[in-house]
N, C-alpha and C positions, 0 to 999 in steps of 0.2 A: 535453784535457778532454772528458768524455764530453757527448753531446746533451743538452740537456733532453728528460725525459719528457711526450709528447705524446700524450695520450686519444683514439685510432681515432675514428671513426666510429661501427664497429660495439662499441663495448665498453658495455657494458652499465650502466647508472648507478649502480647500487646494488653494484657493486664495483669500478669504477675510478677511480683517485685524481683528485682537482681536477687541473685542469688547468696544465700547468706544473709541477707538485710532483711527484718521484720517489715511488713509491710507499714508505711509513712502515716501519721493521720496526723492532721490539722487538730492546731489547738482553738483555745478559744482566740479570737481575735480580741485584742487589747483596744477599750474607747479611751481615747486622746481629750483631757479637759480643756474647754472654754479657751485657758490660761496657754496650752502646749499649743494647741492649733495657731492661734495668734501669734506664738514665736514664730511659730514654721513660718507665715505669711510674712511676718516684719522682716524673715531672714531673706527672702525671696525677693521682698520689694527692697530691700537696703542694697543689697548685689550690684556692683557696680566692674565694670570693665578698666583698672587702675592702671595708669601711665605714669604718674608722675607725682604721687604723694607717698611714696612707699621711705619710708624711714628706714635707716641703716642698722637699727638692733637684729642680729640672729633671730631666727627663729627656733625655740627651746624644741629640740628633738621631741619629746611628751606629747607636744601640741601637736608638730608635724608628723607624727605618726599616726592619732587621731583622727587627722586631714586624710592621710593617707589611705586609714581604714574604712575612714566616710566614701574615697570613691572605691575601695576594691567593695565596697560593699554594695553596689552599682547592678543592676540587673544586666542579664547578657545572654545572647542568644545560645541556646542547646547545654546554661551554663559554663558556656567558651572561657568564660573570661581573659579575655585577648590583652588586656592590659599590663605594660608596665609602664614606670613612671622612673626617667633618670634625673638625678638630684645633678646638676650644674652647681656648682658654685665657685669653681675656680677659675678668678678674674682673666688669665687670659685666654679662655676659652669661649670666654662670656664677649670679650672682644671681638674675638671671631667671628661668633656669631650676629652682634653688634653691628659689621662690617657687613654681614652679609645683608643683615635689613634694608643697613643704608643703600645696598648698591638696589636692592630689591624695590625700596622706596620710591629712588628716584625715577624708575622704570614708570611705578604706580602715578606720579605727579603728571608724568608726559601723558596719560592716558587721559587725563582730565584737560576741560578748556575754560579760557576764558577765565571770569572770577572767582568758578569754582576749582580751575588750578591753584590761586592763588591760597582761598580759603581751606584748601588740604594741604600745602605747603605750610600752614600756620598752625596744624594739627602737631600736637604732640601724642605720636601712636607707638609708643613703647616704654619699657621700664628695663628696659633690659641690662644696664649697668648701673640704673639705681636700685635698684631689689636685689636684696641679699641673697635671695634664692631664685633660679630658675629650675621648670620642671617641664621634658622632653615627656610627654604622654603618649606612646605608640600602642598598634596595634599588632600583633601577630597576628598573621593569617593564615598561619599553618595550625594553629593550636587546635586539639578537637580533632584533628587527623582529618581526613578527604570529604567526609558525609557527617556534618554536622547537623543535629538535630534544630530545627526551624531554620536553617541557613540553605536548604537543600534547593529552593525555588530562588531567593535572593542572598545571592553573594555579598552585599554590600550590608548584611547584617551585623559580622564584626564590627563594622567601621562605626555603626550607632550604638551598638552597646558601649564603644569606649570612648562615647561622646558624653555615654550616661555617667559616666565613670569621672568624665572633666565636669561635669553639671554639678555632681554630690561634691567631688574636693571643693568647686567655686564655693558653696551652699554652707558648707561645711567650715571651712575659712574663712569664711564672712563673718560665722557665729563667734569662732575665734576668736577674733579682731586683726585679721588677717584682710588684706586686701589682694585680690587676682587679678592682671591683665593678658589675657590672649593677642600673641601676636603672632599675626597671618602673613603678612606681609615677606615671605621667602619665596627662594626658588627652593623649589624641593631638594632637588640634587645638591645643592648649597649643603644644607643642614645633614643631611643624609650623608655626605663626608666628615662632616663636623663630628659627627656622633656617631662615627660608624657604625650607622645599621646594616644590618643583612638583608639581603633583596628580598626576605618574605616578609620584612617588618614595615608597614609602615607609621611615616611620624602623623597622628592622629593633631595635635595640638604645642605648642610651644606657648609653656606659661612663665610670668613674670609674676612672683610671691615677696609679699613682705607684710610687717607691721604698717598700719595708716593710723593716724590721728586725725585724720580730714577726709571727709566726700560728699561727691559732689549727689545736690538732693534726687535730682532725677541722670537718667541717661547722660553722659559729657557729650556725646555727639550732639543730641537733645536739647542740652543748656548750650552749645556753641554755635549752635543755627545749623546742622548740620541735615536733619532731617528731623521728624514729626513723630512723637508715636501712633499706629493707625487704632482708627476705632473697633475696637473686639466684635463689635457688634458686626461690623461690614464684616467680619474675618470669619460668621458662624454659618453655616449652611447645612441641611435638612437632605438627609438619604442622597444624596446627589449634587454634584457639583453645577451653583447656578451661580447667574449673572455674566458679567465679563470674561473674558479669557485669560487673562491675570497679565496680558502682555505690556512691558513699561511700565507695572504697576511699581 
């Protein structure tokens, strides 16, 4: 059995491996057929933001761990991974939370005028007591201790990597046959009593999980007159940001 790899003296910090550890090499990279690539895509285009077809079967722990492993497997800045994920499922907590939407909701309606008051008051934007599961997705932003590596210029690095982390569970679920809706709609401090988190945590995402048998073919905002999707093309821009200033856009 060969030695362990032991760090000189003289070797230099910023390119020799921890100590103890052989130094790391890349394998070959794996090509993905025709066949896989195409899933990934249909899984991406199928992804829908679910309110209101989630059916009442549990979801088989198996699966939801899966789920679970699709997002800690999430990239993340200085390898932080800042993520956990609390499993809800007991209804009168679920209530609570429930209560807090609506009071959050109706704040959200006052904010809108005219017909588009009306047409977001027609909005059904939660699942939250019809999905058999809900999942609290936080950030810790202590983890990694003071000087995390790529976080050291922007602090707000945690909070995307455990966006990356709600992206793959969404992605991941979907393949399932799991449907996921995010919902936004709180006051912070609501939810942050609900779930007793501790002041360096915070709540990243509030998901609504279940089984669907039905969805909707494009976006529900999309199919309900709610807004457009924009053209990718206006969205792509060269070394430098041109056109408009993106203001009202």
């Amino acid at each position: 059995m060969p030695e362990p790899y032991v760090v000189s003296e003289t070797a230099r910090p910023s390119t020799a491996p921890e100590q103890g550890h052989p130094p790391a090499k890349p394998e070959q990279a794996r090509e993905f057929t025709p066949t896989e690539r195409q899933a990934l895509y249909d899984v991406i285009n199928a992804r829908r933001d679910v309110r209101n077809e989630f059916l009442p079967d549990p979801v088989d722990p198996a699966m939801l761990r899966r789920v679970l492993e699709a997002a800690h497997a999430a990239p993340s800045v200085g390898f932080m991974q800042p993520w956990n994920f609390i499993l809800i499922r007991d209804a009168a907590r679920r209530r609570a939370v429930h209560a807090a939407f609506e009071a959050a909701n109706a704040e959200a309606e006052a904010m809108f005028e005219g017909e588009k008051r009306s047409h977001y008051a027609a909005l059904k934007l939660e699942g939250i007591l019809k999905a058999p599961l809900n999942i609290a997705v936080t950030c810790d932003r202590t983890r990694g201790g003071k000087v995390v590596l790529g976080r050291t210029h922007n602090r707000d690095m945690d909070l995307y990597s455990t966006v990356c982390a709600v992206q793959n569970l969404w992605l991941a679920a979907r393949a399932e046959g799991l449907g996921v809706g995010w919902v936004s709609i709180f006051r912070q401090q609501d939810l942050r009593n609900l779930l007793d988190l501790p002041e360096n945590v915070e709540l990243v995402a509030y998901l609504c999980v279940g089984h669907i048998d039905e969805a909707f073919a494009q976006p529900e905002l999309q199919a309900r007159g709610w807004r457009k999707r924009l053209d990718l093309d206006a969205l792509i821009m060269e070394d430098r940001w041109q056109g408009p200033d993106g203001a009202g856009g």
